[in-house]
C-alpha positions, 0 to 999 in steps of 0.5 A, a space after each residue: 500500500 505505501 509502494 509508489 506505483 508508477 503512471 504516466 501523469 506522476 512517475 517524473 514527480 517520484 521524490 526527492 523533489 529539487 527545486 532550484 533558486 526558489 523565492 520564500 516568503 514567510 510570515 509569523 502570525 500569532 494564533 490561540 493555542 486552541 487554534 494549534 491544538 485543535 488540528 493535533 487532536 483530530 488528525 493525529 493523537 489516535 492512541 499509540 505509538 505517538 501523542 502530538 501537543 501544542 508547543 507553549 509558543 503561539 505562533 505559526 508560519 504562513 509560507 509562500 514559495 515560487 518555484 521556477 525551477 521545480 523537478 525529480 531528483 530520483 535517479 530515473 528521470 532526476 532533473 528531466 523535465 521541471 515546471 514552475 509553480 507556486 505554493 502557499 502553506 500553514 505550519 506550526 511546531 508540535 511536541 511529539 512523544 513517544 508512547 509505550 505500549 503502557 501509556 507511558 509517554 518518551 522521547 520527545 521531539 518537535 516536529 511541523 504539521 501544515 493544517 493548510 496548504 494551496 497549490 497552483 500546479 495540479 501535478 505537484 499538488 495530486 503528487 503530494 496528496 499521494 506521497 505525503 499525504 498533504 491536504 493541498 487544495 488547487 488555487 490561483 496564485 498570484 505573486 508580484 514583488 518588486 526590489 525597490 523598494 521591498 513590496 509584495 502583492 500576493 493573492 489567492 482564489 479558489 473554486 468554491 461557494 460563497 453560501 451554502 444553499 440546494 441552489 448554489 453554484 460554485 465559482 472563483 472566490 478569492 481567499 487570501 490578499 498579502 500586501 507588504 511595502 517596507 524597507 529591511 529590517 536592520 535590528 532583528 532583535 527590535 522586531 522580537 522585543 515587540 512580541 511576547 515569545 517571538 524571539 523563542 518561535 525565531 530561534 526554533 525556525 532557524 533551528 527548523 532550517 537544516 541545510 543541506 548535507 548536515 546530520 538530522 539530530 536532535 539540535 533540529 527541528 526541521 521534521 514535518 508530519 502528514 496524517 496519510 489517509 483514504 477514505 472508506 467509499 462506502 463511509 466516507 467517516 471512515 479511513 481504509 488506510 491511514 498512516 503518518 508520514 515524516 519528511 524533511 525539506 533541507 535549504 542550501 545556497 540562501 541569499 538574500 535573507 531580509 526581515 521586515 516589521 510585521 506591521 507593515 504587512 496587510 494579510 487579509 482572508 475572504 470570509 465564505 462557507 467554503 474556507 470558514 472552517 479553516 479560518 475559526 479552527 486554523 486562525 481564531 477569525 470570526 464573521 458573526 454577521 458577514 453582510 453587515 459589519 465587516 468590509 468587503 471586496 479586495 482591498 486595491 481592487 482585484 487587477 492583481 489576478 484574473 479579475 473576471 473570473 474571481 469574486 472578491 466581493 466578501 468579507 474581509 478579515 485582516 490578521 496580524 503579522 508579528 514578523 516577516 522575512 523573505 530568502 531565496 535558496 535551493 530546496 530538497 523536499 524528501 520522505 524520510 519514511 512512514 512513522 506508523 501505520 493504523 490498523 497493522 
């Protein structure tokens, strides 16, 4: 069941997956740790042998990634054909233990879940889906960036339905609006001092970031966890198959590592009966009368992607960044093995 069986559409995407001077993108985002425990509990604490808790620093990372270069590295086809996309994805840092056969927890480590993740390549996102087990939804992603100086516009649109009713019809709708205009960070540490425990949550990224060729031990916590799982066909509450699945993503040749203030960043969701979920669970947000009291609509108009065919006519909640950074780097995305599967 865990053997990659080969076809025509994924056989040139088998891993490890290269990707050659991607452009990063990374946001810090404090959330209630409600918010980071509720994935845990649903998607992985299902007895032995592991238990995952939320880490005591509130935080989490909203990464967009541009990937020019993107391909195999597997020795049957490494490096024959590449594409580029562009990936947006959650993540947060969890204990995980080790438990006994007698209830008694051990060995613990901190790895990375990703409750949330947006692809805008149906090769990658099918692929992922099937090796990692990553919840990738496809979407339209829109990046601009200029150097000088240092903005960003990103935007993201998806199929899906404003209202849930017997009548409704799904359509583009947009989902997330980034805009950022500021110079470089020069003091780090000014940025840290603004926030509580944000200079823990940094020093634990860096400490995530392995590069290339060094030993994974236990000064890093770069290890991300997916929950592997097919549903039932005759019950879809029910798995046929579910397994967890470690990976690593290991960054080499960074450049151009910048900081900016995080509140110099405008990071808004669109509020709609699709992606409302994932805002109260995965973000603490809350539209209690959405055609009333919150602004609506793409905050500089949406030229910036597809405008006919996207809806940004929604409501807007804004979340707070509590630091931003962007680098550009090579990156190896690698399996390195089944954790454990339910029901052996």
């Amino acid at each position: 069941m865990t053997r990659f069986v080969d076809n025509f559409s994924t056989d040139h995407l088998l891993p490890p997956w290269i990707s050659k001077d991607a452009r990063s993108w990374v946001f810090v985002i404090n959330v209630g740790k409600h918010c980071l425990e509720n994935y845990i509990a649903s998607h992985f604490n299902c007895g032995e042998p592991y238990c995952y808790e939320a880490c005591d620093l509130p935080y989490g990372v909203l990464r967009i990634t541009r990937h020019d270069e993107f391909s195999s590295g597997h020795p049957r086809n490494c490096h024959e054909r590449t594409l580029r996309k562009i990936d947006v994805n959650w993540a947060y840092p969890v204990r995980r233990w080790q438990v006994s056969p007698d209830n008694i927890r051990y060995n613990q480590q901190i790895v990375w879940v990703e409750p949330v993740a947006f692809d805008n390549n149906s090769y990658t996102m099918f692929s992922s889906r099937e090796i990692w087990g990553t919840e990738a939804d496809m979407a339209l992603i829109s990046v601009e960036e200029d150097s000088q100086p240092s903005r960003l516009h990103v935007d993201v649109a998806m199929e899906g339905i404003r209202k849930f009713s017997p009548k409704s019809k799904s359509h583009m709708l947009g989902i997330m609006h980034v805009e950022m205009g500021s110079e470089d960070c020069t003091d780090l540490k000014t940025e840290e001092a603004k926030h509580p425990q944000l200079k823990e949550f940094v020093d634990l990224l860096f400490k995530s970031v392995r590069l290339e060729g060094q030993p994974l031990d236990i000064n890093r916590h770069g290890e991300l966890n997916t929950l592997k799982q097919f549903r039932d066909v005759f019950n879809m509450r029910e798995a046929v198959y579910r397994a967890l699945i470690a990976s690593n993503t290991d960054h080499s040749d960074i450049k151009n590592l910048k900081f900016y203030d995080g509140s110099t960043v405008k990071l808004d969701f669109m509020w709609s009966d699709t992606v409302k979920e994932v805002l109260i669970e995965q973000f603490g947000l809350e539209c209690e009368e959405p055609d009333s009291h919150k602004p609506r609509g793409h905050p500089e108009g949406s030229e910036k992607i597809e405008e006919v065919r996207v809806d940004w006519n929604l409501p807007r909640l804004t979340k707070e960044v509590a630091l931003a950074a962007s680098f550009t780097s090579d990156i190896r995305y690698e399996i390195t093995g089944t954790l454990h599967t339910y029901g052996d």
